[in-house]
N, C-alpha and C positions, 0 to 999 in steps of 0.2 A: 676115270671114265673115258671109255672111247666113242669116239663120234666117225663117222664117215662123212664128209666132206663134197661137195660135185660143185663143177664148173660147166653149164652149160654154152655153148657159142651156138647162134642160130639167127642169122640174119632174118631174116622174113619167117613169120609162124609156119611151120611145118611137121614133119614124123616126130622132130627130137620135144617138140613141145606137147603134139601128141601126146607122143609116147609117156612124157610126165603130167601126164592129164589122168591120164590110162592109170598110171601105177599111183597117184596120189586122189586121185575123187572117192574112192569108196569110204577111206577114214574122213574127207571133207565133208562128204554125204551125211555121214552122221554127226560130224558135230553141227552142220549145215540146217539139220532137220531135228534137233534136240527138243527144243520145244514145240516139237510138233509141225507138222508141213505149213497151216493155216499160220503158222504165226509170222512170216518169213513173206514180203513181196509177191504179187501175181509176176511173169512173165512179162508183162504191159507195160503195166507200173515201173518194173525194172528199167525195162528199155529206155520207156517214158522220162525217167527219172537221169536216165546218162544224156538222152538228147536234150534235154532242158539245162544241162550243169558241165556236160562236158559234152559236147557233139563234135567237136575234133576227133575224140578218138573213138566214135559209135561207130566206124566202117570195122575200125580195128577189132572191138568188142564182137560184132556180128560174125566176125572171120574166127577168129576166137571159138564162136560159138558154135561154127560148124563144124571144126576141126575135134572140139569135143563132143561131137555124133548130134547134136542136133534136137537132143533133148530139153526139155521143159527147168528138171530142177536145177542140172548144169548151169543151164541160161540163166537162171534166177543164181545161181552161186556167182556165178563169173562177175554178176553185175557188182558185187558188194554192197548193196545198197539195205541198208537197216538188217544188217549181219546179227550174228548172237553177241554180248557182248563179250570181251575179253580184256585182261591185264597184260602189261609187260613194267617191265621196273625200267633201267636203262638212264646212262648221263651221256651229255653230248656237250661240245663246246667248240670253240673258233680258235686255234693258235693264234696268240697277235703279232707274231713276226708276220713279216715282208709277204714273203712267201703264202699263195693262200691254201690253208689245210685246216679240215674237219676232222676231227676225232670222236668216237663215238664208243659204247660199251652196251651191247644188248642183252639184257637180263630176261630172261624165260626160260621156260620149261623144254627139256633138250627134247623129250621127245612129242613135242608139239612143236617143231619147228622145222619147214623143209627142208633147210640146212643146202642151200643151193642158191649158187650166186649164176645169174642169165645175164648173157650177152646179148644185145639184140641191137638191130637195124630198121625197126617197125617204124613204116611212115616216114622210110629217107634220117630218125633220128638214132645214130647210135647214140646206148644208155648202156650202164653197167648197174647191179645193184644185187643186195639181200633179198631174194625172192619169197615172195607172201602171198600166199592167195594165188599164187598159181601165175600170178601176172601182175600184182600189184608188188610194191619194195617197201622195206622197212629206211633202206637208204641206198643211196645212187648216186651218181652223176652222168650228166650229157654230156655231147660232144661240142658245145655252147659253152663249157665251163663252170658247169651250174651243178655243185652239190646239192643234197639235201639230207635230212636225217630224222626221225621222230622218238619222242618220249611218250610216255603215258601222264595224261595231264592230272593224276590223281583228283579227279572227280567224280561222283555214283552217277550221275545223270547218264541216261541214255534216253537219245532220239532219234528223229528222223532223219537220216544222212549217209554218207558213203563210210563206210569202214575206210581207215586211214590210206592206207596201203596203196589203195588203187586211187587215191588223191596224189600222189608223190608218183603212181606213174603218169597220173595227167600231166603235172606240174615240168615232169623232165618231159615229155615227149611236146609241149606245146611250147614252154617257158626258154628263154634263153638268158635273164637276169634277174639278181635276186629280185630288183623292183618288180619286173612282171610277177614273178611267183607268189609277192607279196598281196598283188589283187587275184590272183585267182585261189589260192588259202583264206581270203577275207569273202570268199562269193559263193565258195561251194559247202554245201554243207557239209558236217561229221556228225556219225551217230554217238562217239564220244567226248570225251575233250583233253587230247590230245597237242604238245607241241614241239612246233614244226622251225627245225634250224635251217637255213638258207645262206650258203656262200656262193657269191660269182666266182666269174676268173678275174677281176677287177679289184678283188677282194671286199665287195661291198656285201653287208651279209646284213639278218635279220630273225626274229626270233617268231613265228606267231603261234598266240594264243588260242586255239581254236575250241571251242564249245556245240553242245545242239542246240542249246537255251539263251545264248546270250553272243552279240557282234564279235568275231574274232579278233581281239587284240595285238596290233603288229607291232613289235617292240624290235630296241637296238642291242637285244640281251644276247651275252655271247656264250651263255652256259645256260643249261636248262635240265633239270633232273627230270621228279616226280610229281613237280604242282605247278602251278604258273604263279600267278603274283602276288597270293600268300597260301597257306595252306588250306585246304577244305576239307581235308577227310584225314582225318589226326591218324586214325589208325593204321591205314596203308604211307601215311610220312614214317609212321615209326617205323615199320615193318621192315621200307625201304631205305630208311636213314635218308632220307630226297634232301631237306634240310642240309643233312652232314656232308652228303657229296657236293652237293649246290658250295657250300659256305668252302670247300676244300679245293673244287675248283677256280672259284673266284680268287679265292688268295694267289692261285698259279699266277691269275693275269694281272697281279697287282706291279709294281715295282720293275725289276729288271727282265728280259726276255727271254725264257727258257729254249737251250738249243730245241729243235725238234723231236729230237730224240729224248731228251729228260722229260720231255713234256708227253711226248706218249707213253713211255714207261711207266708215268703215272697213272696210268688207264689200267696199267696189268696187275696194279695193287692195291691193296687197302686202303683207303675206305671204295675205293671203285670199284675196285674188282670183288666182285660176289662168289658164295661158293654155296648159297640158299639154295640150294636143287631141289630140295626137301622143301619149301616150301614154292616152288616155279619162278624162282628171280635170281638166281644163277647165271654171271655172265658168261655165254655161249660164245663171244667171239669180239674183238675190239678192230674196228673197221677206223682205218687211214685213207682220206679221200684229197688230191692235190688235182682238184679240177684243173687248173692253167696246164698241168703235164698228160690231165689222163692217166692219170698214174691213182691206182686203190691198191692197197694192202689190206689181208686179214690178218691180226696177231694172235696169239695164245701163248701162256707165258711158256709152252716147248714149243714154239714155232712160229714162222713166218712165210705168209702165201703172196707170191705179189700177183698182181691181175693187170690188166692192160685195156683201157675202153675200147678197143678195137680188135678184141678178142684174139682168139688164139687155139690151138689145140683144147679139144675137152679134154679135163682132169680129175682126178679122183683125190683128195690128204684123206690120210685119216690121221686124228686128233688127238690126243691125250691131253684131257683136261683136270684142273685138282676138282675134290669134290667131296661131300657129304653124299650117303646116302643118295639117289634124285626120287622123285615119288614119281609111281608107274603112271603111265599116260596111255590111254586104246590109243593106239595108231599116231599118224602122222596128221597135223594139222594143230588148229588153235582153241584146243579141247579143253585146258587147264585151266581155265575162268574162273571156273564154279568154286575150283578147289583153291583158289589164291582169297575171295573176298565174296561176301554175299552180299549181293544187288537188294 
C-alpha cells in the first residue's frame, strides 16, 4: 500500500492551514454530520464548553474559526466537543533508559487518517505532532519537553466531552510537565475513554486513565495498549490482542535495558506492528518522540522520516506500507467507527 505523507510548518494560523481546512472539511463535514446535524452541539454550547475547560486556547479556537470562513458547522467541528464516536487500536510505552523517549504504533484506518504531521508556533508555543481534527494530535511534543501520546481506552461509553485529540493540543500548548498535564487530563472532560501517556524532559512520565462516566485515573504505567486497568469490552481486547501487546511490552521493561534501537524495532513488528487494514487497525505509522532533544521520528518498516520541533522546510514521503487488503473509506477523516465496532 502506498500512502502520501505531508509536513506542514506554519508558525501562526494562516494560508497553509487554510488551505488544509479548504481541502479536508468536505469529507469532515460528513462524518461530522452522520448522524444528523441535530445530534452534534449548538455553536454556543461549543464555544461555551472550550471556555469553561480550556479558555487558554478559545482566542486560538476563535482565530481558527475565522480562517475557516466563518461558518456555523466548521465552528461546531473545530470545537471537538461530543464528536461522533470513533476507534483507533494503537500501543505506546516509556523507554526506561536514561534518555527520555516515547514510542508509540497508531493503528487505524489509512484512509481515515490526515496523514499530516503540523508544526506550529501558536500562542508563542512551538509543538510538533500527528494532526487530527484539523488542529487537535493524536501525539506531539512541545518546546517545554513535554511529550504525549493516546490509545483508545477500549470502552462503549460515550459522553459528554472533548474528543481526545484536541485535549493533547491543550495539554502541549498550556502544559510544560508531566505533573501539570497530569491535572488538566484529570479536569477536562472525554467523550470516550481514552489513555493518555505523558513524558517530561525530566524524564518524569505518567499514564492517565481518562473516561466520560467515571474520575480519570492517573497512573505511574509506562505501557498502555487498548484498556486501562482491566479489560471491558472482551471483543475489541481480542480483536486488538490489547492484552498480547500490553503483556509483550512489559516484558521489554523488565530486567536489562534495551539499546534504543532494539527497543523501537520492536514497535515495527509482531505482535505490535498490525497489518488489519481490513479491519481499520493497521499500524499507519510508529512515532519516536526525545522531548529533551526536540527530536521526533516517523518509522515504517521501509523507512525513516526525522522531523525537528522547530520545523523546517514543507515536505512531502511517500510510504510503502505491508498490507492486507485495507477496506475503502469515503474520503479523508474519522469515518471508520461504525465499520470497526457497534456502539
Amino acid at each position: 500500500m502506498e500512502l502520501i505523507w505531508r509536513s506542514i510548518s506554519e508558525p501562526e494560523p494562516g494560508p497553509k492551514w487554510a488551505g488544509l481546512f479548504a481541502e479536508l472539511w468536505p469529507a469532515y463535514k460528513t462524518w461530522w454530520m452522520r448522524e444528523g446535524v441535530d445530534a452534534r452541539p449548538t455553536y454556543w454550547q461549543s464555544w461555551s464548553a472550550i471556555k469553561t475547560h480550556m479558555p487558554e486556547i478559545l482566542p486560538l479556537y476563535e482565530q481558527l474559526c475565522d480562517l475557516a470562513g466563518g461558518g456555523d458547522l466548521a465552528a461546531r467541528f473545530l470545537s471537538f466537543y461530543r464528536p461522533p464516536p470513533y476507534l483507533s487500536g494503537c500501543s505506546q510505552a516509556i523507554w526506561p533508559g536514561k534518555e527520555p523517549m516515547l514510542v508509540r504504533n497508531y493503528d487505524y484506518n489509512p484512509e481515515a487518517f490526515e496523514r499530516v504531521v503540523l508544526q506550529t508556533r501558536w500562542q508563542g508555543r512551538n509543538v510538533i505532532g500527528s494532526s487530527d481534527g484539523l488542529w487537535g494530535l493524536v501525539d506531539g511534543m512541545n518546546d517545554a519537553g513535554l511529550a504525549v501520546s493516546l490509545t483508545f481506552g477500549g470502552r462503549r461509553v460515550v459522553g459528554d466531552g472533548f474528543g481526545v485529540p484536541l485535549i493533547l493540543r491543550y495539554v502541549l500548548q498550556t502544559c510544560t510537565t508531566a505533573e501539570q498535564a497530569g491535572r488538566a487530563l484529570a479536569r477536562i472532560p472525554t467523550h470516550m475513554s481514552y489513555n493518555v501517556t505523558v513524558l517530561d524532559a525530566k524524564r518524569n512520565y505518567l499514564t492517565a486513565f481518562m473516561a466520560p462516566d467515571r474520575p480519570t485515573s492517573i497512573t505511574h504505567a509506562a505501557v498502555a495498549t487498548n484498556h486501562q486497568e482491566k479489560v471491558e469490552w472482551d471483543a475489541h481486547a481480542r480483536m486488538t490482542a490489547s492484552v498480547e501487546r500490553e503483556r509483550f511490552l512489559l516484558q521489554r521493561l523488565t530486567g536489562h535495558i534495551e539499546p534504543q534501537e532494539k527497543f523501537i524495532s520492536a514497535f515495527l513488528r509482531p505482535p505490535l506492528y498490525s497489518i488489519a487494514f481490513d479491519r481499520g487497525f493497521g499500524t499507519l505509522y510508529t512515532a519516536v518522540y526525545r522531548p529533551r532533544l526536540g527530536k521526533m521520528e516517523l518509522r515504517w518498516p521501509r523507512g525513516t522520516w526525522p522531523l525537528d520541533l522547530y520545523g523546517g522546510a514543507d515536505d512531502v514521503r511517500r510510504i510503502y506500507t505491508p498490507e492486507t487488503k485495507p477496506t475503502a473509506a469515503n474520503g479523508t477523516g474519522p469515518d471508520s467507527a461504525q465499520q470497526n465496532a457497534q456502539f
